[in-house]
One Martini backbone bead per residue (centre of mass of N, CA, C, O) as a GRO file, in nm:
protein
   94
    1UNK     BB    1  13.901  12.057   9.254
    2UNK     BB    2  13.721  12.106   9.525
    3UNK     BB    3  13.758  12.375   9.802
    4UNK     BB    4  13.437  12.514   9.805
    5UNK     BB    5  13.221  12.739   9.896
    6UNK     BB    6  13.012  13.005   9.804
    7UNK     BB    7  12.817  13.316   9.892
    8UNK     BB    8  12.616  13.498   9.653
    9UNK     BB    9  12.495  13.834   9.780
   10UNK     BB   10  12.656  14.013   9.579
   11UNK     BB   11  12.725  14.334   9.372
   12UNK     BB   12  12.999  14.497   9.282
   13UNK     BB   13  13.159  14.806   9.105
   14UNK     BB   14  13.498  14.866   9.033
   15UNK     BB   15  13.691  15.097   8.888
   16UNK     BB   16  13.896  14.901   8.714
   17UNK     BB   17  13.826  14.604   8.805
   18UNK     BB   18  13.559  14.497   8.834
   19UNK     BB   19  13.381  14.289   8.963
   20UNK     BB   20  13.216  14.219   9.310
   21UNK     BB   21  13.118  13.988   9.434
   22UNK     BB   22  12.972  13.924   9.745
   23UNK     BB   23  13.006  13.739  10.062
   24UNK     BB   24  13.028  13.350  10.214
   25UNK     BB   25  13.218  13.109  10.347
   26UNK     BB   26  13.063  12.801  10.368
   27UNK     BB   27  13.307  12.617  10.263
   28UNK     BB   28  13.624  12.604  10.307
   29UNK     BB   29  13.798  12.774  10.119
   30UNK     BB   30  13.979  13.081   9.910
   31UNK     BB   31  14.191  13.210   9.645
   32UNK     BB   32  14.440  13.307   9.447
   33UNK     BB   33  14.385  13.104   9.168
   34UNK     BB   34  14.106  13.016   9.205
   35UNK     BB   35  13.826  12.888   9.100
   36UNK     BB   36  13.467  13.014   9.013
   37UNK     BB   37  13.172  12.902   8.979
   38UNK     BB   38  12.827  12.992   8.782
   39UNK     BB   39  12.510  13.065   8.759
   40UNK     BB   40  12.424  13.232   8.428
   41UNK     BB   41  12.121  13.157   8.236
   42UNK     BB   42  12.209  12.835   8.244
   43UNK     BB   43  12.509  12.894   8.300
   44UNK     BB   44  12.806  12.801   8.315
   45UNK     BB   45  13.096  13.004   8.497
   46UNK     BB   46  13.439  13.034   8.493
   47UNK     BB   47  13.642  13.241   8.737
   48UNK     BB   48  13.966  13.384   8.834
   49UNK     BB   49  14.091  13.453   9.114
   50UNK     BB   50  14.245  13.776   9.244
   51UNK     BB   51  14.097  13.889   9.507
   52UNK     BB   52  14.055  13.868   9.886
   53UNK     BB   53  13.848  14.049  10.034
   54UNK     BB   54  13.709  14.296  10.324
   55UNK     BB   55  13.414  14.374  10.417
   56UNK     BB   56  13.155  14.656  10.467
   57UNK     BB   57  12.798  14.739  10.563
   58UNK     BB   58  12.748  15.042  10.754
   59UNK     BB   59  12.442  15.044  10.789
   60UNK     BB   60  12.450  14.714  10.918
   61UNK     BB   61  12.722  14.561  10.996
   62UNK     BB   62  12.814  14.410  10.766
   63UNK     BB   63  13.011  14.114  10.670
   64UNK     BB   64  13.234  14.039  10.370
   65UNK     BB   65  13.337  13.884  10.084
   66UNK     BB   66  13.564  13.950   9.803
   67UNK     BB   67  13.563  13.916   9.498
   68UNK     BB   68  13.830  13.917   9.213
   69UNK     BB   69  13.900  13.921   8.881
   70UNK     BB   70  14.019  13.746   8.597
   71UNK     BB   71  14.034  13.836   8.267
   72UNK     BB   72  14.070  13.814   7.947
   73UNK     BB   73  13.877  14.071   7.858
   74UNK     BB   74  13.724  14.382   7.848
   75UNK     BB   75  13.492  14.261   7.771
   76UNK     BB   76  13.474  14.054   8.004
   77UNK     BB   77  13.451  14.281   8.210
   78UNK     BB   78  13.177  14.451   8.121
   79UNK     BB   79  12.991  14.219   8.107
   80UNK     BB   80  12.981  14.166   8.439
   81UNK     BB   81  12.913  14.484   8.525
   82UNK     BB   82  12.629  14.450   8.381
   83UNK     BB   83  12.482  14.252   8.492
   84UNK     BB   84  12.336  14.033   8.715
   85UNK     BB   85  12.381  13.843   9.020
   86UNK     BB   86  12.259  13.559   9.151
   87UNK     BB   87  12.222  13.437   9.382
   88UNK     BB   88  12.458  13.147   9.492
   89UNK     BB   89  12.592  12.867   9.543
   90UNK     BB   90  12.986  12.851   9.491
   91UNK     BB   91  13.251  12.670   9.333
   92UNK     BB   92  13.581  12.626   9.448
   93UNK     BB   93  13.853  12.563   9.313
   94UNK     BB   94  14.181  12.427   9.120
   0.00000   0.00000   0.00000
């Protein structure tokens, strides 16, 4: 069931946590334990929320929601690390 919309406007890579979404909640929900849905390559994939922090890009002054996921496994972890998230935005279910 959706329970809200994630806007995805940048990745950054935080060393042993792996990627980080960040973006902002522009409608409903996000939370730890909910799924994201997003499509990278004409494929749809999701992953597990595992934890939603606030953060700031100093230089700008802007705010932004950072999302962190749970992987499968380090291989899925490090393909994440290494792609490029294309802006979208993503649906985040329970």
């Amino acid at each position: 069931m959706e329970i809200g919309k994630f806007q995805i406007q940048n990745q950054l890579n935080i060393t042993n946590r792996g990627a980080v979404f960040a973006g902002q909640i522009i409608e409903g929900k996000v939370k730890v334990g909910s799924k994201l849905t997003f499509k990278i390559d004409g494929k749809f994939l999701t992953l597990e929320i595992a934890a939603v922090e606030m953060g700031d890009f100093i230089s700008t002054q802007e705010y932004f929601v950072g999302l962190m996921f749970k992987y499968e496994s380090e291989t899925q972890k490090e393909y994440f690390q290494k792609i490029n998230i294309p802006e979208q935005i993503a649906i985040v279910s329970e």
